[in-house]
N, C-alpha and C positions, 0 to 999 in steps of 0.2 A: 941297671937302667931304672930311671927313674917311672914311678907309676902312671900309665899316661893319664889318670884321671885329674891328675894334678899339671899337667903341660896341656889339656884340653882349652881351657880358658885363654891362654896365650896364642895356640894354633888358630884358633876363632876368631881375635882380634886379629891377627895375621895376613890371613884368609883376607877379611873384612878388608882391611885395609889395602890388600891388595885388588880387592874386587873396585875398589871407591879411587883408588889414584889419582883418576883422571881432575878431581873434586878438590883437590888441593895440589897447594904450589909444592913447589921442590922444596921450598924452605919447612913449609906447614910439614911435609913429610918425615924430613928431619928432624923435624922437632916433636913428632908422635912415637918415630923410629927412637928416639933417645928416652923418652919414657919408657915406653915399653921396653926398649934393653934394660934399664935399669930396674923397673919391676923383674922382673924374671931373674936378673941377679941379687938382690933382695929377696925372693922368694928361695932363688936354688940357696941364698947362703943360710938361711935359716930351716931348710931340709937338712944339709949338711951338719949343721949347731945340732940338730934335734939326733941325727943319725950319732955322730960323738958322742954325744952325751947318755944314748940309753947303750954305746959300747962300754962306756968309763964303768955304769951300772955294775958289769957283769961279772 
């Protein structure tokens, strides 16, 4: 499991944007929902890079 201190920051945006919906269109949503997917995949692949890499160390 990953650390939650590190998935905090995206549960919050989350949160947030679930709280604000009403505030933006379906499309606006979409297109917040596709950033943030892709931050957090960008974030999880460079935990993973970092996690291989201090295996390869050992």
């Amino acid at each position: 499991m990953i650390n939650p201190l590190l998935t905090s920051k995206y549960e919050d945006e989350i949160l947030d944007l679930i709280d604000n919906q009403d505030k933006y269109t379906r499309s606006d949503l979409q297109g917040i929902v596709t950033v943030l997917v892709n931050k957090i995949m960008e974030e999880g692949f460079k935990i993973i890079s970092s996690q291989e890499k201090t295996k390869e160390k050992k």
